[in-house]
C-alpha positions in Angstrom: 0.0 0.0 0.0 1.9 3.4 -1.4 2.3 6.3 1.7 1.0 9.3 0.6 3.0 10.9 2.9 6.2 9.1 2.2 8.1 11.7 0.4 8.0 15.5 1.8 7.6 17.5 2.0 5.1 18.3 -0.8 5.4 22.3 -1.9 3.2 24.1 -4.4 5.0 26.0 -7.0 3.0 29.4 -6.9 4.4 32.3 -5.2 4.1 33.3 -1.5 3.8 36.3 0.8 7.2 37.4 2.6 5.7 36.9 5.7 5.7 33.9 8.2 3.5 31.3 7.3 1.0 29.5 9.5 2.0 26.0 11.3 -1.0 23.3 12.0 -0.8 20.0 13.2 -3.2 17.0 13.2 -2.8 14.9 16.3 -5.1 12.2 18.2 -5.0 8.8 18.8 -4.4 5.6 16.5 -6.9 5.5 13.3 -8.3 8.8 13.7 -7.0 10.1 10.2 -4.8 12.4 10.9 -2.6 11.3 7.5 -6.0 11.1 5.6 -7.3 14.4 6.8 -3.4 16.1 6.6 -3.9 15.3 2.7 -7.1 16.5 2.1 -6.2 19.8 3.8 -3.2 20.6 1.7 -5.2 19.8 -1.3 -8.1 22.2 -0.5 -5.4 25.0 1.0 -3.7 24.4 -2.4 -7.6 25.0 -4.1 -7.8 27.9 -2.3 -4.6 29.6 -3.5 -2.0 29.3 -0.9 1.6 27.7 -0.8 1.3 24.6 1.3 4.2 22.1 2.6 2.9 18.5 4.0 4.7 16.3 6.1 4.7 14.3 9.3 7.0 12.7 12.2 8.6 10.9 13.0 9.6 11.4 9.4 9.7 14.0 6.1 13.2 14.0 5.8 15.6 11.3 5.0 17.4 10.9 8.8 13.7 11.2 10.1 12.6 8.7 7.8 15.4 6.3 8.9 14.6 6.7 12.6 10.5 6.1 11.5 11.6 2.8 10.6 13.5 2.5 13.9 10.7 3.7 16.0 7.5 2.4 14.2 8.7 -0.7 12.3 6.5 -3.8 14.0 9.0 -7.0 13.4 7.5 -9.9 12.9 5.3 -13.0 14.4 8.5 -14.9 14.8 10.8 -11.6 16.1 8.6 -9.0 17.1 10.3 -5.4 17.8 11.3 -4.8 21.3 10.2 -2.0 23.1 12.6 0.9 24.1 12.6 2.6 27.0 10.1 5.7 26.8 12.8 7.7 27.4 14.7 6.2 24.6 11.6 6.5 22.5 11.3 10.3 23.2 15.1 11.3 22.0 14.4 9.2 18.9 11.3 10.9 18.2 13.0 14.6 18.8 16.0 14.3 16.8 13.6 13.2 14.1 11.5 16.8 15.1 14.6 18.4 15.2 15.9 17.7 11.9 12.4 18.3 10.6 12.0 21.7 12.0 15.4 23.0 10.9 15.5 21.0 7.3 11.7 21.6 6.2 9.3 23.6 8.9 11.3 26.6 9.6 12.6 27.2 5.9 8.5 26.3 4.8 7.2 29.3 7.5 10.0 31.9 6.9 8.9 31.6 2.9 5.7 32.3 4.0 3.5 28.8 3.3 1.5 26.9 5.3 2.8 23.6 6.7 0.4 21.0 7.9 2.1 18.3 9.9 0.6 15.1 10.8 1.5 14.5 14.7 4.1 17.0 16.4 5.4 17.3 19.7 1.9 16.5 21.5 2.3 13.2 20.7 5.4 12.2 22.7 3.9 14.1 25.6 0.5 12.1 24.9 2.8 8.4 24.0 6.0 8.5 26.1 4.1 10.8 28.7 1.1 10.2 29.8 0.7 6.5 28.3 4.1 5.2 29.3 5.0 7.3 32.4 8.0 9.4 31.1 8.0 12.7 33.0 6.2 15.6 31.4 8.1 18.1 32.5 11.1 16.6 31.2 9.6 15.8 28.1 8.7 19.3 27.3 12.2 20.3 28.2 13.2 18.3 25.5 10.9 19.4 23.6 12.1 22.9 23.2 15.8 22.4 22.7 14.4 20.1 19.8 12.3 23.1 18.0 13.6 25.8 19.3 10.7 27.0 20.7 8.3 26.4 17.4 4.7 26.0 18.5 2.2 25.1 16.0 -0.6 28.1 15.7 -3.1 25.7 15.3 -3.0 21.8 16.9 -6.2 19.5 15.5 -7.0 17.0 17.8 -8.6 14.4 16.1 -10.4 12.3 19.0 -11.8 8.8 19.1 -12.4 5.8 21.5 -9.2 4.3 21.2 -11.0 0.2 20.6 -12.5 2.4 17.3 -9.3 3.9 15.9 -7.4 0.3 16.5 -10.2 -1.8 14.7 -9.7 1.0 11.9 -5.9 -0.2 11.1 -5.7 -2.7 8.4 -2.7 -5.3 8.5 0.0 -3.3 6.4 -1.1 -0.2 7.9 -0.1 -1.8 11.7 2.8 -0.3 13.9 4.8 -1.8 16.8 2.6 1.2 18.7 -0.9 -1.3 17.8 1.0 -4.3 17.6 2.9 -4.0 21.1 1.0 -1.8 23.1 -2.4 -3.1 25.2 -5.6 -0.9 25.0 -5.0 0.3 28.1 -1.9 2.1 27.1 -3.9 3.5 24.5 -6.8 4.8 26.7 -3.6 7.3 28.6 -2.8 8.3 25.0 -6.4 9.6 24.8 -6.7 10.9 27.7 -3.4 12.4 27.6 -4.5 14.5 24.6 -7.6 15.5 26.1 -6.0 16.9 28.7 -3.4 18.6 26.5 -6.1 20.2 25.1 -7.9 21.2 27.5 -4.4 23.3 29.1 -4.1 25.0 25.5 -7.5 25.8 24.5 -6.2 28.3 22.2 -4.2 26.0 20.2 -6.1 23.1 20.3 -9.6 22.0 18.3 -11.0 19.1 19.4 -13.0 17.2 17.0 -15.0 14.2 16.7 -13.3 11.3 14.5 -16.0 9.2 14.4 -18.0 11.1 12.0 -18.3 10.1 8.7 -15.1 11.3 7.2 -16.5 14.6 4.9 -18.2 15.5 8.0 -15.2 15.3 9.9 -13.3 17.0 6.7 -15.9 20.0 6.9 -15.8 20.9 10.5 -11.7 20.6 10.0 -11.6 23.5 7.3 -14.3 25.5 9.0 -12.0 25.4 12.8 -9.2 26.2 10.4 -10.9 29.3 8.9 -12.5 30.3 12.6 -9.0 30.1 13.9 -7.0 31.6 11.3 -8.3 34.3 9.5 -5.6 34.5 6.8 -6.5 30.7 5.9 -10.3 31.6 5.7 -10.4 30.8 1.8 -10.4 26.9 3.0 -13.4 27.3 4.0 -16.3 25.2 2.2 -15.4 23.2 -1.1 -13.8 24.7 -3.8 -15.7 25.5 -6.8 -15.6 23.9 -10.3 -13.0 25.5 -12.6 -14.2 26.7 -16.1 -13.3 24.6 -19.4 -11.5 27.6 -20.1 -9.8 28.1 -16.9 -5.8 27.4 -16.1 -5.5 24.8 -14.0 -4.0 24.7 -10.8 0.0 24.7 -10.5 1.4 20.9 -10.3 2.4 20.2 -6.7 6.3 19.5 -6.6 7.4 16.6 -4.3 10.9 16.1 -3.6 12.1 13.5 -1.5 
């Protein structure tokens, strides 16, 4: 089954606004479709005229991608991957953020695009924190010295019984995260982002994941255009072009 998000970042070609872009993340818990919903969002962004850059983590540029494999790679029925310590976990899963944040998010923002990122920093504070007891504080610490401090403007939480999101995952799709991990573990990880949402308020949109997906799709563009103003061309679905009509500027993906 191909990764849509397997090479990033993905960049539109038409020109941009000298000004910082706008940083938004999709998080929440396994099978909510936050990689689904990441790519419909840069495609409707892209309708509505702006500059976007897609990517995730751990991953979206070659070291990250190298550590993804480390981190999420399942083994198999004979060898199954062992689990690192959380604290192990966590400095994999920040290099990977750092390398992203100086090699594609910071240079996206300062040309002024819009990045959408599937899963950022909330999730080792929702994974190695709160579901396998690695201090927050120290987390967080980490955390910053990683991104130097970038916050996303806007965070998506994507929420959903965890039993749903896991039953969602077909075979090839499967991580040593469902493989490995009981459903208890996953129950923290929810609960974890709920109440990293409900510190940030702000930052954070909570939204039902299981809606049908448009519906879910819908109320995702409308938070974005509530939220951020200078997005507020995402919001509803794009027209048809005319026959006569240029066609929208091929999306350049380099790996």
């Amino acid at each position: 089954m191909a990764d849509p998000l397997r090479y990033t970042p993905s960049v539109t070609t038409r020109p941009v606004p000298a000004l910082r872009g706008s940083f938004i993340t999709l998080e929440g818990p396994e099978g909510s479709g936050k990689t689904s919903h990441a790519e419909a969002l840069r495609a409707r962004l892209t309708d509505a005229g702006f500059a976007v850059t897609l990517t995730r983590e751990p991953g979206g540029t070659p070291t990250g991608e190298r550590i993804r494999t480390i981190l999420l790679h399942p083994g198999t029925a004979e060898s199954p991957a062992a689990h690192p310590d959380p604290r192990t976990e966590a400095l994999l899963f920040d290099a990977a953020r750092a390398q992203l944040v100086a090699e594609v998010i910071n240079p996206a923002l300062a040309r002024g695009e819009v990045v959408v990122c599937a899963r950022f920093a909330d999730s080792t504070l929702a994974y190695q924190g709160y579901g396998a007891g690695a201090p927050l504080d120290a987390l967080r610490t980490l955390e910053r010295f990683a991104t130097d401090g970038l916050r996303p403007d806007l965070t998506i939480l994507l929420d959903l019984p965890p039993e749903l999101g896991l039953a969602r995952k077909s075979a090839d799709e499967t991580t040593r995260f469902e493989a490995g991990f009981d459903l208890a573990f996953h129950e923290r990880v929810r609960a974890g982002f709920l109440a990293l949402a409900e510190a940030e308020p702000d930052r954070f949109a909570v939204i039902d994941a299981s809606a049908p997906f448009d519906d879910v799709f819908d109320t995702i563009t409308a938070t974005v255009a509530d939220r951020l103003p200078e997005l507020s061309a995402v919001r509803g679905r794009p027209r048809e072009a005319a026959a006569d009509e240029p066609s929208a500027p091929p999306v350049r993906i380099s790996r």
